[in-house]
C-alpha positions as a printed Julia matrix, in Angstrom:
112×3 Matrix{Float64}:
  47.45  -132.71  -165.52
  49.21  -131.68  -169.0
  46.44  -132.54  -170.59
  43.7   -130.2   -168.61
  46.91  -127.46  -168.96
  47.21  -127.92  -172.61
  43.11  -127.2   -173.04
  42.82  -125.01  -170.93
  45.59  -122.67  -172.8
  43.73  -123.61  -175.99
  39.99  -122.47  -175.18
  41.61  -119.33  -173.68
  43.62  -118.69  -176.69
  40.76  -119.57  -178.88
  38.8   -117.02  -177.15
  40.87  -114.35  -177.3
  41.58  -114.82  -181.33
  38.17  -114.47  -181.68
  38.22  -110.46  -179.64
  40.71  -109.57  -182.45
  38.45  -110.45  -185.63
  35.65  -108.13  -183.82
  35.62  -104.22  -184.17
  33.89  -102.25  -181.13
  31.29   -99.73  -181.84
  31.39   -96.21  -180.11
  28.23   -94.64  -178.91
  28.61   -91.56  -178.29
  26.29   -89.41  -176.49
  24.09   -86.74  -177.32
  25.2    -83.27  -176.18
  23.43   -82.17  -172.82
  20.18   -79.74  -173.67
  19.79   -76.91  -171.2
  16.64   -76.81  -169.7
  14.26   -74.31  -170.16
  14.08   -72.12  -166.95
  10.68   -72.5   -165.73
   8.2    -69.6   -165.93
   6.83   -67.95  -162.95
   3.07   -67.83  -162.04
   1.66   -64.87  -161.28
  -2.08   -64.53  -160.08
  -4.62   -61.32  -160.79
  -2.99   -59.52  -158.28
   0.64   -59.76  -159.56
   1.37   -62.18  -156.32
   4.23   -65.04  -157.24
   2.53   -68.42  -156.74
   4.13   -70.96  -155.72
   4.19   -74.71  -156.91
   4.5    -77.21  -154.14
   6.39   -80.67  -154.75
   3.47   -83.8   -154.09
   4.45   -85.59  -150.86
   2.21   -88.25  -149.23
   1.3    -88.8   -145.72
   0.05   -90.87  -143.34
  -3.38   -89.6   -143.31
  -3.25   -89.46  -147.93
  -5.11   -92.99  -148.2
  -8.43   -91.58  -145.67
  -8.32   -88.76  -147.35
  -8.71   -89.98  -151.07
 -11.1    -92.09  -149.4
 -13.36   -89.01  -147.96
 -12.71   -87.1   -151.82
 -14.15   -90.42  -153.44
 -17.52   -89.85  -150.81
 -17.47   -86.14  -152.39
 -17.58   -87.21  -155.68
 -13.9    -86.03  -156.48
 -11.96   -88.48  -158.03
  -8.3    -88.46  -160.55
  -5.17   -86.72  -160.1
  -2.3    -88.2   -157.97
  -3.66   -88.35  -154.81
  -3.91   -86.69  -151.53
  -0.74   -84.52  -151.16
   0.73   -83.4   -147.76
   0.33   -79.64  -147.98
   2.27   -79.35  -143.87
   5.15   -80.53  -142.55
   3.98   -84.18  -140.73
   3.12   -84.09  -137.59
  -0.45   -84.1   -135.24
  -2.12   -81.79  -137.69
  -1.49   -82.11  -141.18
  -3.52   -80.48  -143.98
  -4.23   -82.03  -147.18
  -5.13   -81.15  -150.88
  -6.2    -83.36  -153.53
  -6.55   -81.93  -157.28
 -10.19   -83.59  -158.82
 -11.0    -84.46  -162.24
 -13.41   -81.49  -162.89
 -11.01   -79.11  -161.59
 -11.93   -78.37  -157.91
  -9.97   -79.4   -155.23
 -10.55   -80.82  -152.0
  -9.29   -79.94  -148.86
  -8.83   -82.26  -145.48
  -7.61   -81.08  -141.93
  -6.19   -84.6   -140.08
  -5.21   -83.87  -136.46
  -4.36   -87.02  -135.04
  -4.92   -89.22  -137.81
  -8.74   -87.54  -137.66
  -9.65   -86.13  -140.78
 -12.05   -83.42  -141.79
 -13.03   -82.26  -144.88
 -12.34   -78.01  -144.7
């Protein structure tokens, strides 16, 4: 039992010798950047438009599915455009710059 006591102490004190030889770097961090306030979009008409934050749906999947049969493909997705529930609008952004449009009511979608 002295024996296992006696190597125990020595590995721990051989260990900790060791932290003393070592210097510890500080990383400091860079100061915080204040972001740029965003600028607001304005159409023709001087009317504030509004950017909306992409949310899926339960309906997003048939409608990408009904863009891809209208030849509009890219972009993120289907976004939900409503709040969920029976009828939900969505928008998808295409690769030539149109966008398509889908009314689901019920998990029934039309193209608008």
């Amino acid at each position: 039992m002295k024996r296992l006591f006696v190597l125990v102490s020595c590995v721990l004190l051989a260990s900790g010798c060791s932290m003393y030889g070592k210097q510890e770097t500080v990383v400091r961090a860079a100061p915080a950047r204040v972001a740029a306030p965003t600028p607001v979009l304005v159409d023709a008409n001087g009317a504030r438009i509004e950017r909306v934050e992409f949310v899926t749906g339960r309906s997003s999947v048939t409608v990408e599915r009904m863009a891809k049969l209208k030849g509009c493909t890219g972009g993120q997705g289907a976004g939900l455009m409503t709040p969920e529930g029976p009828v939900e609008v969505y928008k998808m952004r295409c690769e030539n710059g149109q966008t398509f449009t889908a009314r689901c009511e019920l998990r029934q979608c039309k193209a608008m």
